[in-house]
N, C-alpha and C positions, 0 to 999 in steps of 0.2 A: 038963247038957252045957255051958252058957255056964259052971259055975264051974271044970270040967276045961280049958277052952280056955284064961282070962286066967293063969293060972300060966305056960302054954309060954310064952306069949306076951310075960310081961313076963320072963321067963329067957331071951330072944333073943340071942345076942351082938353086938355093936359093930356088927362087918362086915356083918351082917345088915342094916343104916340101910336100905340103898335098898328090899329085899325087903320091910320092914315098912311101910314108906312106901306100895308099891301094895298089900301088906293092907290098908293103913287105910285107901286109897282105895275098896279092893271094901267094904271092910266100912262106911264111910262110905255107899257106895252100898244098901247092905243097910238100913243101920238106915233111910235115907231110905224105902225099902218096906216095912220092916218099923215098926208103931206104938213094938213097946212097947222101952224102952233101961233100962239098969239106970244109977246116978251110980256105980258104980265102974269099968263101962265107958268112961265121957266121962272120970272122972280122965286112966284111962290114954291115953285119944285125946288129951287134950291136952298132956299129957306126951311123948309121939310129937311132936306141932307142935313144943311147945318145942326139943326135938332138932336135930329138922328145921331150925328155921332156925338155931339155933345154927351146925349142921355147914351151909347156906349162907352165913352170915356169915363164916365160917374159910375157907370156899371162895373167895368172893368176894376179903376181903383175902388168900390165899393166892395169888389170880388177878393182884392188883393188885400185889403184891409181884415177882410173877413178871415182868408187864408192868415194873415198874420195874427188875430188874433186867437184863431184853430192851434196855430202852431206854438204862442205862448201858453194857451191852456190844454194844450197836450205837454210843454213843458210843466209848466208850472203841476201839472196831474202826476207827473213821471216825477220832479223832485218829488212832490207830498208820497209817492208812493215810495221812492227811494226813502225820505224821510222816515215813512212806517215801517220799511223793512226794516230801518237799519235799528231803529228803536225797539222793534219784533226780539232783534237778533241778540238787540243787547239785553232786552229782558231775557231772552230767551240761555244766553250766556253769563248774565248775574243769575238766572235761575238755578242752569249746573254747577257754576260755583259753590253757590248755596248749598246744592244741595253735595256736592262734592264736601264743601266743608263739614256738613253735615255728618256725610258716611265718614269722613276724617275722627272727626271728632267720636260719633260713635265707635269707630274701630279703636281707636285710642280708648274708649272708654271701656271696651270690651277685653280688650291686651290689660290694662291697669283692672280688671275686676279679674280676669287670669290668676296676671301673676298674682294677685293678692289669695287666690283660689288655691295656685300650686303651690308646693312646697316648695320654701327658702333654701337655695343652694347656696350654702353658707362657707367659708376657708375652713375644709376639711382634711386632716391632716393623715396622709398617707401612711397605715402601720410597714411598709417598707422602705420608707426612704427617712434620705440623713434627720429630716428634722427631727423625728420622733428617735430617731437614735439618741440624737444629742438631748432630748427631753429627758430618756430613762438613764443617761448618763446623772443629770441636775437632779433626778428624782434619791436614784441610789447615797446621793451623800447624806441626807436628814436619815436614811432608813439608817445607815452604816451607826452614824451618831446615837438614835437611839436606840440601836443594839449593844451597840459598846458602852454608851455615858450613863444609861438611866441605871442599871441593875451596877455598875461603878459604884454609882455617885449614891444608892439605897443603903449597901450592905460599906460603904466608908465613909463616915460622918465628917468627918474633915476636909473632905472632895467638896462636898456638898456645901459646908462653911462657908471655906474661902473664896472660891468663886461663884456665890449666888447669883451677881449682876451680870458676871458672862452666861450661868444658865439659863437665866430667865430672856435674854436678847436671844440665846441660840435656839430656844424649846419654842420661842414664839414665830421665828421666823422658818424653820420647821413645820410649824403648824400650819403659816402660809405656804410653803411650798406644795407641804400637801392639800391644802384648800384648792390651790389653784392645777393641782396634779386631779384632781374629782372633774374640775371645769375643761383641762384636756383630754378626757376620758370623754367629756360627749362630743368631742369635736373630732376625734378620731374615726376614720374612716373604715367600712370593711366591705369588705367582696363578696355582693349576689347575684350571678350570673357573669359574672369576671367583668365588673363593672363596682367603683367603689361608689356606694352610697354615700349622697350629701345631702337630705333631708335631717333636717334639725329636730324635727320628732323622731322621727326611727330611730335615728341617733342618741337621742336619748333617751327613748321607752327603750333599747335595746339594753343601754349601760344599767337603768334601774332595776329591769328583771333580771340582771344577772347575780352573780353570786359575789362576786367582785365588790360592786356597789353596799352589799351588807357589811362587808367588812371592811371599805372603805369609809363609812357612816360611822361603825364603832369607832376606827379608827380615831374620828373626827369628833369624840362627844366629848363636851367640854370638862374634863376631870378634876380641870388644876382646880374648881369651886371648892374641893373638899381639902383643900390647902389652907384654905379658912376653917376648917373643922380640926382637923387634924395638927396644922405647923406645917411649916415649912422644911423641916427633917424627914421628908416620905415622899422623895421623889418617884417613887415604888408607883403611885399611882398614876401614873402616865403610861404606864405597860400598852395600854390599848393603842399605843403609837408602833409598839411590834408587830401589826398584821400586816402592815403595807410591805412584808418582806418580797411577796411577789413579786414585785418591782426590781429589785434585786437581780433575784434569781433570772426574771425577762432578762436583764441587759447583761449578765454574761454568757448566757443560751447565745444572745447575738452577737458580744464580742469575739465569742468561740467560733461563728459560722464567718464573722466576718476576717478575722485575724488569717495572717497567712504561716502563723508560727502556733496552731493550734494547741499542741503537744506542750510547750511551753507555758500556754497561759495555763493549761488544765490544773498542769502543775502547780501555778500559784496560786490558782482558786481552792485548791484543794487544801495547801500551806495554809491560807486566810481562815477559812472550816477549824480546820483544826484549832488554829490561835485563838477563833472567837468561841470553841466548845473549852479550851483551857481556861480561857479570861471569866468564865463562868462558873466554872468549878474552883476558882480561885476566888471568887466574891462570894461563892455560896460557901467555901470552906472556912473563910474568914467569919463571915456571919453565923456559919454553925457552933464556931470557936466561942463567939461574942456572948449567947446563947449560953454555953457550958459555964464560962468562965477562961478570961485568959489566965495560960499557966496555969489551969486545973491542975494537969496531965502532961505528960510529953507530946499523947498526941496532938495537943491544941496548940494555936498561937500562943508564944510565948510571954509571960507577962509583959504590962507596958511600963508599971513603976520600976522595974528590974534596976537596983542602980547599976549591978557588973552590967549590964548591956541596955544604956540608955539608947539605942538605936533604933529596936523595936519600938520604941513610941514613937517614932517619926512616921507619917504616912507613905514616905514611897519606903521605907523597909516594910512596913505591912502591905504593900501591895508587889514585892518584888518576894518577899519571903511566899507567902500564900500562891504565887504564879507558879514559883520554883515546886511548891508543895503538890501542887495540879498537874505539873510536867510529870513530875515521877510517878504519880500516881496514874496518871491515865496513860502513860507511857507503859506502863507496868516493867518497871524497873523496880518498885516498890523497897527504896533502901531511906525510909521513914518511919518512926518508931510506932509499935506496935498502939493499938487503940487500947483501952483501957474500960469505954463503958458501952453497954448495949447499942446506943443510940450510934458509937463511932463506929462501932460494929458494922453496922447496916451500911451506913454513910462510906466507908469504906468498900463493901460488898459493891453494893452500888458504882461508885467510882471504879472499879475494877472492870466491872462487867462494860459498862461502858469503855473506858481505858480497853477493853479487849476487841469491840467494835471500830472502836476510832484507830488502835493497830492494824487489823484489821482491813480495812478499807484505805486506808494507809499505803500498806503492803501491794495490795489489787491492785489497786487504783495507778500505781509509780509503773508496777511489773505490766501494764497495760498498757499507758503510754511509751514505756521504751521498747516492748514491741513494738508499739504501733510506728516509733520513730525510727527505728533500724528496720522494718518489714521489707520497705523496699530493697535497703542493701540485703538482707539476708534473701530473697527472691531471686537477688543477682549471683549472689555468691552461692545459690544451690545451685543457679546455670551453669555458672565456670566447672562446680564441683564435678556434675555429671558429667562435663563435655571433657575434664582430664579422666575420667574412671573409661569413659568410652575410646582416647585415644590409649590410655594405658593399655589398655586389653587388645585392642586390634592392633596395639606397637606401633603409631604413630612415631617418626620420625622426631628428635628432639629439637631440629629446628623446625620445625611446624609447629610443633608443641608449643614452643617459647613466643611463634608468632601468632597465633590462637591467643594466647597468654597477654602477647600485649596488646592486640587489638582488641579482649575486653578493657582493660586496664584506661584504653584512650577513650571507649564507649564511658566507661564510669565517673572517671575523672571528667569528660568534659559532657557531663550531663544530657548523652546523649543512649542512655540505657533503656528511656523506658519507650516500649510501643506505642507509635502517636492510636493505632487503631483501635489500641487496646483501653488506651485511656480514655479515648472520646468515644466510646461504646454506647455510653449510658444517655450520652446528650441525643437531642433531637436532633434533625437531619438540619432545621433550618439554621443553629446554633454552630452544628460541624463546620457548614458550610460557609457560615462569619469567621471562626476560627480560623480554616482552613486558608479563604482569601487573606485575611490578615498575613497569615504565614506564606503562601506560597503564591498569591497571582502575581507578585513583582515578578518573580524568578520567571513565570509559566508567556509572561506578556514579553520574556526577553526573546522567544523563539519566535523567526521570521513566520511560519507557517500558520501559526496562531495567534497574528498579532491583529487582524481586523473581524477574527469570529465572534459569532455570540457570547454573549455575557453570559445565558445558559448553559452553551455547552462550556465554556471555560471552569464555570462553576463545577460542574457534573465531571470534568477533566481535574481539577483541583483539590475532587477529594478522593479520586486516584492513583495522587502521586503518594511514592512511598520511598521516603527516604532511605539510602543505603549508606556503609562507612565503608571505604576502601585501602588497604594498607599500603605501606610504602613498597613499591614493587609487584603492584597486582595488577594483573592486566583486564582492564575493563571489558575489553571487546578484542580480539583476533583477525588479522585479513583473514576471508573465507567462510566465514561463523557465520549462522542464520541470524538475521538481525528480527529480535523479538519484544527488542524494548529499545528505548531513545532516553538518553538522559539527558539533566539540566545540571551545569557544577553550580554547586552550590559557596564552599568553600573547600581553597586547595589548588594544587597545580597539577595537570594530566598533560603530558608529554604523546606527543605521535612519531610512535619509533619507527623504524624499520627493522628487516625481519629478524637481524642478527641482535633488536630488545637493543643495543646500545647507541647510535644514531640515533640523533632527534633531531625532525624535521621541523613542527612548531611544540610549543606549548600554551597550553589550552587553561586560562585563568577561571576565576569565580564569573558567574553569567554566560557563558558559552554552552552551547550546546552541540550535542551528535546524535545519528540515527534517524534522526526525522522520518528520514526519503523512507529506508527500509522497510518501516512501519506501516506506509501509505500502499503501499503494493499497485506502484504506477505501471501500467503497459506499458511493455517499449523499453525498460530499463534493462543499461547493458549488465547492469551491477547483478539484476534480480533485487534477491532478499538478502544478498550476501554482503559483509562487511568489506570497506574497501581498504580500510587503514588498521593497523595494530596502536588501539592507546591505554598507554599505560600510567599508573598513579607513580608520582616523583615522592608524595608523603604522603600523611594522612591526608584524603578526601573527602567529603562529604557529596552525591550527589543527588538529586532525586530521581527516581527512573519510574516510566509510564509505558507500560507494557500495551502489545497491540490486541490484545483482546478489549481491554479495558478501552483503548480510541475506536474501536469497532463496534460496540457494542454503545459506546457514547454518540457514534453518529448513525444508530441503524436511527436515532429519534429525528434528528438534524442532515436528512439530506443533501439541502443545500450547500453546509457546512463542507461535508463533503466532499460534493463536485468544488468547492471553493479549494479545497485545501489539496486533492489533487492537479488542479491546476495549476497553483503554487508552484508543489514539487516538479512540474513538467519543467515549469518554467526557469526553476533552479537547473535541473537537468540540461536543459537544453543551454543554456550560458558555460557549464562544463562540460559538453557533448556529450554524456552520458546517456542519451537515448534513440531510441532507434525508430524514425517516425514510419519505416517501410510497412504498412500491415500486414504483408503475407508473412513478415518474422516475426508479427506482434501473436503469437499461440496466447489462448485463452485458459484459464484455469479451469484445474478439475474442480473447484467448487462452483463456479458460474457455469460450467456446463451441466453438471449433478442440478445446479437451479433451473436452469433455462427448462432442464430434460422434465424436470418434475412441476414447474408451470405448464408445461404442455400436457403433459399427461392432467392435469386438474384441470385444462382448459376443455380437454376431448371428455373426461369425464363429464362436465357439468352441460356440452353443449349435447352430447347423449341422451343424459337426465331432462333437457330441455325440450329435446325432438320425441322423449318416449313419450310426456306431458301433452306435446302437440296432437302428436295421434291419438293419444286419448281420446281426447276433447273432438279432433274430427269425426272419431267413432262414435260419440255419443251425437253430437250435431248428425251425423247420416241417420243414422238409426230416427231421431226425434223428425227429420224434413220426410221420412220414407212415413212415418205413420201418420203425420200429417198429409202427405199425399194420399193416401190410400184413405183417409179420411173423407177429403176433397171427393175421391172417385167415386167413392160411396154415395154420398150425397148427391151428386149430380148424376148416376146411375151410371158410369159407366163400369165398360170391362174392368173387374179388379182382377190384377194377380195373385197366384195362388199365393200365399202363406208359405205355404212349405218352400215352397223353392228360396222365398226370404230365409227361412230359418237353414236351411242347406249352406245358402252362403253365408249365413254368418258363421253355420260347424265349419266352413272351410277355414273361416279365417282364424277361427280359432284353435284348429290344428295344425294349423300353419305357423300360428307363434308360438304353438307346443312345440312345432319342430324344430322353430329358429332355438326356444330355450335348450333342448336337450341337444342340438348341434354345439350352443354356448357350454355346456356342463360338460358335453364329453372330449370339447375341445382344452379345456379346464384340466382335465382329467389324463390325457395326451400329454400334457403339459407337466403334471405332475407325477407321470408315469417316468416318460424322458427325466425328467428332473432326477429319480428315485434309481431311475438304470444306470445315468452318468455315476452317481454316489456310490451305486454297487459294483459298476464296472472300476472304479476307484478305487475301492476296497479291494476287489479282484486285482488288481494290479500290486495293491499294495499287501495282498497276502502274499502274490507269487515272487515279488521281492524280496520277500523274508525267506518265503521256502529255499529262493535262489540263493542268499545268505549263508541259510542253514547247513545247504548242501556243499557250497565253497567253505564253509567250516569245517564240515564232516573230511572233505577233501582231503585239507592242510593237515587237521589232523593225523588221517590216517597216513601221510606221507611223513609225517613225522615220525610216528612210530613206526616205520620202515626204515 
């Protein structure tokens, strides 16, 4: 039987591996029970083993091969996927770029169709500042020229003659100025809503509708074509270049506002007027003459073939004769021979009448200015006036007199006469107070106590201070004196005497200061408010003095300031022992106790007002939770109580705060009774004093005449 079995056995096929494997297993299991085993049995069992692990070692590395190839194509999947992403990312980030250049470009495109939209803010030229100054300066020279040269150069043919080439370079370049004076008129700026407008339309629809433009256009029409019509002898027609006088007139409005010697230029503007109404009345006399005939008459120019006075043919004698003839005339000095025909008649009227205007206004105009330039000396010297009529009469002392006297005298002289408060009235607060710093915060930043405070309050302190002059000999301050101001020297020398005024302990130069402490009203100071030193002025002085309402009153806003600057002064204090740190000797002021007392009383008032509010409001809360309950009782059926005994207690309560009122009212009233008895028991005293008076009069009296 076992030699029929190993044949099949080892004639197995391939595929068969695993099936033979659990034979060999059972049959392993067999031969284990079973004794006896043949060795060509175990060949073939171990030939089986050998198989076996063969076909697992092929398994194995087939397993491991496979593992590696999982593992490179889980790589190779992870690069392509990494691959995808990163080419995702980058489309994904050329996309934003794109499209980022895109909104770039649009937004660029939207800002350039803008601006193109808005109006051009073009170099618009400020009507207050230097440039347009210096423009209506360049402008006024062509006006001046052909106010003076054209009506010249019409009615004297010989003007005209000789220098045609100079007229024609200077009338043309004239012409340009003003051409391009039209082109700075649209460029010029003005102010709507205190902002200058730089639109280049507004700007110029503004210059065309005005009235200006009309007669800058006349101004500008080309005249000289009828110099082909007419010749070259008829400067005349170029007149329409005298409207641009405006121009003129602007730029001394503004040299006047700008000048600091007002009164002066007025004056020679006014000199100039006149010259250019004579120099007219001079060409049009000449030409009225030309007209008649020369040497008609006496009244006319005199002939020009004259041989006794070949002089008169010469042009500056007719232009100096004719000028002289217009002085006296419009002068009305009128010592020129009498006119002769109707027409001089008029011509003369005329001239006169005018000549009586331009006197005239002349007269005004001079008597105007030299008030206006002596005003202030004469405002000072009605001071001095009154303040000698008022010592005169009360018989002031004549050395007081003399020293009143020269202490205006030093005010005048060194130009310290006029009221800083009075003059800066007019300006605005934030201008005072540029001025003011300019003038005074060096002085104000020399005092220790105010040298790390706010820039607010120093400002608010600086326009404060009020300067004072001090004479030689005057004593600023007293040992003992209430200290109510502190000063800063300004210039000058102030001496610290002692009590006999002649010893001097220091002296006290420009930038020093006193009174600080006094001013601050520190607790604790042995001084109080009292002055500790007598300082006196060695000469004139100058200081500025800032009084302690005015530092009071500046730190009721600045607090901390305050508490800052009294501890300052502690600190000054305490380095010259001057205080007293014990608090039972530091007593309180009657005005912080008057405050303390009257916060309290507003604090019991309003917590009063708060508790009568309280009750209110609980009385209405009971009253609303009661009728709600009684509500409740109702519905659910029980015992309600009566009503009445609710409304009883609420008449109690309410006769109850009757009572508290009228306790309040008649205690009020108690109060004002006592008040009214003290006042009459007063009177009663103060009648029986008198009677008691009367009757020790009567007394003396009547012992007298005994």
């Amino acid at each position: 039987m076992t030699t029929s079995a190993t044949p099949s056995h080892l004639a197995a096929p391939p595929h068969a591996a695993p099936q033979l494997a659990t034979d060999s297993e059972e049959l392993s299991e067999d031969d284990l029970s079973a004794p006896q085993s043949t060795p060509h049995h175990l060949f073939n069992v171990n030939n089986s083993n050998n198989n076996e692990e063969e076909e697992k070692e092929k398994k194995k590395k087939e397993r491991k091969e496979q593992k590696k190839k999982e593992k490179k194509e889980k790589k190779e999947q992870e690069q392509r996927e990494k691959e995808e992403k990163e080419k995702e990312e980058k489309e994904k980030k050329e996309k934003e770029e794109k499209e980022k250049k895109e909104k770039e470009e649009k937004e660029k495109k939207e800002k350039e169709e803008k601006e193109k939209n808005k109006p051009k803010e073009l170099f618009v030229i400020n009507p207050a500042g230097s440039l347009y100054y210096n423009w209506l300066f360049i402008i006024t020279i062509p006006v001046m020229y052909n106010w003076t040269m054209i009506i010249a150069r019409a009615c004297f043919e010989e003007l005209q003659h000789n220098f045609l080439i100079y007229w024609v370079i200077l009338d043309y370049s004239s012409d340009l100025i003003y051409l391009a004076d039209m082109f700075f008129r649209t460029r010029t700026g003005y102010l709507e809503q205190g902002l200058i407008v730089k639109d280049e339309k507004l700007l110029r629809d503004r210059y065309v509708s005005s009235f200006q433009f009309r007669l800058d256009f006349i101004s500008m029409l080309p005249t000289d074509i009828l110099y082909l019509y007419y010749g070259l002898d008829y400067p005349e027609i170029r007149l329409n270049k005298l409207l641009r006088i405006g121009r003129l007139m602007e730029f001394f409005t503004r040299t006047e506002t700008k000048t600091n010697y007002p009164n002066i230029f007025r004056i020679g503007n006014l000199i100039m007027y006149i010259l250019i109404i004579i120099h007219w009345n001079a060409c049009f006399y000449f030409s009225f003459s030309k007209h008649i005939g020369f040497g008609a008459d006496d009244w006319v120019y005199p002939a020009l073939d004259d041989p006794d006075e070949p002089a008169f043919g010469k042009p500056m004698r007719k232009y100096s004769f004719s000028l002289y003839w217009s002085t006296l005339t419009l002068t009305t000095i009128g010592e020129t021979p009498p006119p002769a025909l109707d027409s001089e008649f008029l011509f003369h009227v005329v001239d006169f009448l005018v000549g009586v205007l331009v006197f005239a206004t002349i007269v005004g105009n001079i008597a105007t200015m030299i008030s206006n330039m002596n005003a202030a000396q004469a405002q000072f010297q009605s001071r001095i006036d009154n303040i000698k009529q008022y010592m005169q009469v009360r018989k002031v002392s004549k050395d007081l007199e003399l020293r009143v006297i020269k202490w205006f005298d030093y005010l005048w002289n060194n130009g310290k006469a006029q009221d800083e408060r009075e003059v800066l009235r007019y300006l605005p607060d934030k201008l005072k107070a540029e001025i003011a710093i300019q003038v005074h915060m060096d002085t104000l930043r020399k005092v220790r106590i105010f040298a790390d405070c706010e820039a607010g309050l120093l400002i608010e302190l600086v326009l404060k201070l009020r300067p004072q002059v001090f004479s030689p000999g005057d004593y600023i301050c007293k040992k003992g004196d209430i200290g109510r101001e502190m000063y800063i020297i300004k210039d000058g020398k102030l001496a610290v005497v002692a009590d006999d005024g002649v010893t001097q302990f220091v002296v006290l130069g420009s930038g020093s200061y006193f009174g600080e402490i006094s001013i601050l009203n520190i607790k604790g100071s042995k001084a109080g408010n009292r002055r500790t030193a007598n300082i006196r002025s060695i000469g004139y002085s100058d200081l500025f003095c800032l009084s302690k309402d005015d530092l009071m009153e500046s730190l009721l806003e600045y607090p901390d300031a305050k508490g800052m600057l009294e501890e300052k002064g502690r600190q000054i204090l305490m380095k010259d022992g001057l205080i007293d740190l014990d608090p039972a000797n530091i007593m309180p002021e009657a005005k912080e106790l008057e405050e303390k007392v009257n916060r309290l009383y507003s604090t019991m008032e309003l917590m009063q007002s708060k508790l009568k509010k309280i009750l209110g409001k609980y009385k209405v809360t009971d009253k609303t939770l009661r009728c709600r309950i009684t509500d409740l009782e109702r519905q659910t059926g029980e015992e309600v109580e009566d009503e009445d005994e609710e409304e009883e207690e609420v008449k109690k309560e309410e006769k109850e705060a009757e009572g508290e009122k009228k306790e309040e009212e008649k205690g009020d009233e108690e109060e004002k009774g006592e008040e009214e008895k003290g006042e009459e028991a007063k009177d009663e005293e103060g009648k029986g004093e008198e009677a008691q008076e009367e009757e020790k009069k009567d007394e003396t009296t009547e012992e007298d005449k005994k």
